[in-house]
N, C-alpha and C positions, 0 to 999 in steps of 0.2 A: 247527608242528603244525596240521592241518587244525581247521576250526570242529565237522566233524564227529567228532576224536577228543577233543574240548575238549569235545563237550557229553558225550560220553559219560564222561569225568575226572566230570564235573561231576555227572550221573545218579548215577555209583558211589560218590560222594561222599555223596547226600543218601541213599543205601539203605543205607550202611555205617554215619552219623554214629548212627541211632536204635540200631543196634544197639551198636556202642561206649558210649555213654552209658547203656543197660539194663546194660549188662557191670558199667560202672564203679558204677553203682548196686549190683549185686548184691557185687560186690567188695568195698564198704564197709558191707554191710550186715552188723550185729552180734547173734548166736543169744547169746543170755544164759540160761543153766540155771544150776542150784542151785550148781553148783562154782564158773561165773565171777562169779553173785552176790558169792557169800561173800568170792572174792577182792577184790572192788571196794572192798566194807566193809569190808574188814582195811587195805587200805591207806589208806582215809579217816578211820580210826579211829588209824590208826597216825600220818599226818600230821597228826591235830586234838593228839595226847601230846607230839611229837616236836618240831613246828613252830608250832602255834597257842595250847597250853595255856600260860599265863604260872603262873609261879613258886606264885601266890596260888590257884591252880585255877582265872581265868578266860580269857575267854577276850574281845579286842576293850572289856578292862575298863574305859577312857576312856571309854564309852558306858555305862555300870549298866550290872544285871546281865541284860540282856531278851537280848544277843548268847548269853550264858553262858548261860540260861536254855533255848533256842532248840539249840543245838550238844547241851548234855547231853541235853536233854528226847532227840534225833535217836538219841544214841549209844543210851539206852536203850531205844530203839524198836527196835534192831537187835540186841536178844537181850543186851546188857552187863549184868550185874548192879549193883545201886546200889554194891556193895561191892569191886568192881573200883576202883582205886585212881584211876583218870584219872576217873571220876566220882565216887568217895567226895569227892575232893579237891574238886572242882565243886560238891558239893551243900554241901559245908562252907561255901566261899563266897558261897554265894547264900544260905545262913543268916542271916551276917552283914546281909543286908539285910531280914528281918522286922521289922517296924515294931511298937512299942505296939497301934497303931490297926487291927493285922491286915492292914493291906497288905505288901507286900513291892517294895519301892522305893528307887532313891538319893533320901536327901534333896535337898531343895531341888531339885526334876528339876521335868520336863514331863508325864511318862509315868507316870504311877503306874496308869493301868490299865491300859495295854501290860506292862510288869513284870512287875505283880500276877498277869495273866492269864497269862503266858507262864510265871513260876516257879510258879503254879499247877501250871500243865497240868505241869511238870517233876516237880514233888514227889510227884503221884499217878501218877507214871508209875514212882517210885522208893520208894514207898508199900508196898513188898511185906511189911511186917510193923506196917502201922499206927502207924510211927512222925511220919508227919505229918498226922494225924487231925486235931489241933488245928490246925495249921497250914493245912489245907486250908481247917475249916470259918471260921476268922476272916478266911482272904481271902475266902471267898465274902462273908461276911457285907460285909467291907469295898466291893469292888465295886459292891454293891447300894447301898449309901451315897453311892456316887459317880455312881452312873448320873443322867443330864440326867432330872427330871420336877419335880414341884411341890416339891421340894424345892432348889431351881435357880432354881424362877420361872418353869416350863413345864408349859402342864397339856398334854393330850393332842391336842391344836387345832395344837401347834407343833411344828417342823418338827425342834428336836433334840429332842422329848420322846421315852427311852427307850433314845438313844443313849448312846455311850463316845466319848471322843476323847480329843487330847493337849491338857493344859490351854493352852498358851503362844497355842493358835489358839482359844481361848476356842467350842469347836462341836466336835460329834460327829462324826463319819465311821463309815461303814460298816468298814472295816479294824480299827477300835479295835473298834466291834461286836462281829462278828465273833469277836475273839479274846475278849470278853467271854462270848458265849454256848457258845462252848466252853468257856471255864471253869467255868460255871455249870452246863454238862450232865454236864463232869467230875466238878465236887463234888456232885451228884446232882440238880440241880433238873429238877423237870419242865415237859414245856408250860404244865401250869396253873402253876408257880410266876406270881407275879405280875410280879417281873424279867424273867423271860421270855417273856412275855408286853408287856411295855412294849418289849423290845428288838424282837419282831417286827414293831410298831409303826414303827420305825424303817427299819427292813429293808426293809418294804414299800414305805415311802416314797423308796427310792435305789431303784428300778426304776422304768424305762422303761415305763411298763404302769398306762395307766385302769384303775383299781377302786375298787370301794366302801372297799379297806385304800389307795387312794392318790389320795387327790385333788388333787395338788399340781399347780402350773401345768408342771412338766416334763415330767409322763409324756404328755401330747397331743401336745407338740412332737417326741419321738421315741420312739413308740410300738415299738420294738425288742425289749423284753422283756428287753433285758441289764440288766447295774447300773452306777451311776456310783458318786464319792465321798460324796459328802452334797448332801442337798435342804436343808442347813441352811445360815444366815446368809447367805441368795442363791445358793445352791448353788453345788456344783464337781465338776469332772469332770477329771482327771487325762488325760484325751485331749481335751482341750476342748470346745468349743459346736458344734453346726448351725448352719447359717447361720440357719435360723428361729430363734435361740436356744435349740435343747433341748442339754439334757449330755449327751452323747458315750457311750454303754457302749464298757467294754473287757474283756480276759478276766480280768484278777485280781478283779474286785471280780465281776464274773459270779459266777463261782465261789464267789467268799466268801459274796454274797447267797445263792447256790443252795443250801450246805454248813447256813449259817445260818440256813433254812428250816426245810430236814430238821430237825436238830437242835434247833429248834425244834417241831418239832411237825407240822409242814405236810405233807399226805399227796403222793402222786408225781402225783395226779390233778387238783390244785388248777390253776387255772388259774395261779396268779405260777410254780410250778413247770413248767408244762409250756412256757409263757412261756420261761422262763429255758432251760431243756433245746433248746429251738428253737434260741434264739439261739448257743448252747453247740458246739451240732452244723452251724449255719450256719458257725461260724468258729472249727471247728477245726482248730488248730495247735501246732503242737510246737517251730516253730525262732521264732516270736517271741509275743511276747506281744498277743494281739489287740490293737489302736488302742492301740499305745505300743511297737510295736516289742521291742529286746531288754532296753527299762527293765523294771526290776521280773521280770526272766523268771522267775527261779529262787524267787521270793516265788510267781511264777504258778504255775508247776510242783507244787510242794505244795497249793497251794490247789484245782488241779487234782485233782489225786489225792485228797484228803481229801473234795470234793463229789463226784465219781462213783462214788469208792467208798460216798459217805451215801444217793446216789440209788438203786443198785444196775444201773448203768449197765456192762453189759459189752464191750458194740459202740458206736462211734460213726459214723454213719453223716454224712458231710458233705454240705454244699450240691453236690458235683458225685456224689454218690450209694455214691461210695467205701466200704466198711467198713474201721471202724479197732479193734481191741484194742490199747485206749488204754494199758492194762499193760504187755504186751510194748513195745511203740512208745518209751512213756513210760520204761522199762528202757533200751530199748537208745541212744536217744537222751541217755543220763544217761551209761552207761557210755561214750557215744563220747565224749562231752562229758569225760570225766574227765583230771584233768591228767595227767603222769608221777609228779607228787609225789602224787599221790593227791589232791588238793583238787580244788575247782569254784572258778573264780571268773568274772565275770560283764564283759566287756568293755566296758560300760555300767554307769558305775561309781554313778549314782543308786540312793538309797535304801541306801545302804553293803554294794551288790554289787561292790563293789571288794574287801570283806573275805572272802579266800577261809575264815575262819570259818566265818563266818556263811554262806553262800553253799555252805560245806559240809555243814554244818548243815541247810541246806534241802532240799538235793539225797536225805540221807541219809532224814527226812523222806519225801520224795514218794517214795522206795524204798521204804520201809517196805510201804506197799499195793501193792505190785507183783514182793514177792517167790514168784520161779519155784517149782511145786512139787516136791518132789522124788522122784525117779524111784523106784520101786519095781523089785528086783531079783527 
């Protein structure tokens, strides 16, 4: 074969390859309406009865009740009634763990405000006749109790004052936050509550971002405007350090800070918000979890969806100028993701995304804000 039918091989090669590879894109790309919704959630809901519900209604029960917590809370975001039997059975068990003290927790654990917060959020999601009125309002109260301030031995100078965390690491994190201030907005506190107001305190402080809410020696070192884990006990960053020493943002705790804001109180025009929304829109992604890869993806993914749905975030527009409708995207990137059995589970098996429960649980979650609307005939 001559060099001159070799290059021309070669020519029809590199003008055919773009077009094969758009093909193949368009091929795999998934149109998700109101009917293949609903079918996704029946079989996720059908896999969490069939295969993940253990005998006792939970679910991942070697861990307390925050997996069981987590899955129900999902199902009943997806239209289940509390009185549907795969959750009635759920909710019975996660009874069994309210406490005297108003928490709701396994004894002798780490997590009493991970739980507390998570069975929270469950029970006022399943609350539809004020049968957990009491329940709600003693966890809130218990919470409050637990939060890091001078009752700890931290006034407002220090770096967990405000915060939630898992006790065993004796310091707050934004994660624990987080799910704290969700519960708190659940059981009705407002900005001005004063817990709420201590946990923004917090909040502000695990961002990347000089201000008069954060003066901590991190935010100069990487002035990024994303969030890390905690500025407490010498801080940490779950995607690690700069080489100048500053902690790392990544996208689950982005989010969580950003969700945490709002809900908090903080308007969309605030500079830590518009901060965070920068960084949000520089890197985003859908197939990993920004600076940590596919750890924690499907923890991301909701946390995703809960902050832009709180920002009122319709379009995301990225660092190479792209528009994203982050809903659809975020839809159809869930449905591809889904197994045969109808579960999610997470190939990256840290943080117990191994457990297609939980992991299902999440998925069903970040659906929840991205359900299609449906067609009028």
């Amino acid at each position: 074969m001559s060099i001159r039918v070799l290059f021309s091989v070669a020519m029809f090669a590199l003008v055919l390859a773009p077009v094969l590879s758009a093909a193949e894109k368009a091929e795999k790309k998934v149109v998700v309406d109101a009917k293949t919704y609903g079918k996704t959630v029946d079989r996720a809901v059908q896999y969490l009865k069939t295969k993940g519900q253990a005998a006792d209604g939970s679910y991942a029960g070697y861990t307390g009740p925050g997996v069981t917590a987590v899955v129900t809370t999902s199902i009943l975001r997806q239209g289940r009634s509390p009185d549907d039997p795969v959750v009635a059975k759920s909710l019975k068990y996660l009874e069994g763990f309210v406490q005297p003290d108003g928490g709701i927790y396994k004894k002798d654990n780490f997590y009493r405000n991970y739980e507390t917060s998570i069975a929270l959020l469950c029970f006022d999601a399943a609350n539809k006749d004020g049968r957990y009125d009491k329940t709600i309002k003693k966890a809130e109260g218990f919470l409050k109790g637990i939060q890091w301030d001078q009752d700890e031995g931290h006034d407002s100078a220090s770096t967990s004052y405000g915060g939630a965390g898992y006790g065993k690491h004796k310091r707050p994190d934004l994660s624990n936050t987080s799910f704290l201030i969700e519960a708190l907005k659940t059981a009705g506190a407002k900005p001005d509550d004063e817990a709420m107001k201590k946990a923004l305190i917090f909040v502000s402080r695990c961002q990347n971002l000089e201000t008069e809410n954060n003066t901590t020696p991190f935010a100069a070192k990487n002035p990024d405007g994303g969030f890390y884990y905690t500025p407490a006990a010498g801080g940490t960053s779950q995607a690690g350090e700069t080489p100048g020493g500053g902690l790392r943002s990544y996208g689950s705790m982005t989010y969580a800070g950003l969700k945490s804001m709002i809900y908090a109180g903080v308007k969309p025009d605030d500079p830590r918000v518009k901060a965070a929304v920068t960084w949000a829109k520089k890197h985003y992604a859908l197939d990993t979890n920004p600076g940590l890869g596919k750890a924690g993806l499907y923890y991301y993914y909701h946390m995703l969806a809960k902050a832009l749905d709180a920002i009122g975030e319709e379009v995301i527009t990225d660092a190479k100028g792209v528009k994203h409708n982050w809903r659809e995207e975020l839809l159809e990137e869930l449905v591809r993701r889904q197994r045969p059995d109808g579960s999610w589970v997470n190939e990256n098996v840290r943080w117990l995304e191994g457990d297609a429960s939980l992991v299902t649980g999440y998925a069903l979650l970040a659906m929840a804000y991205c359900k299609p609307a449906v067609e009028q005939k």
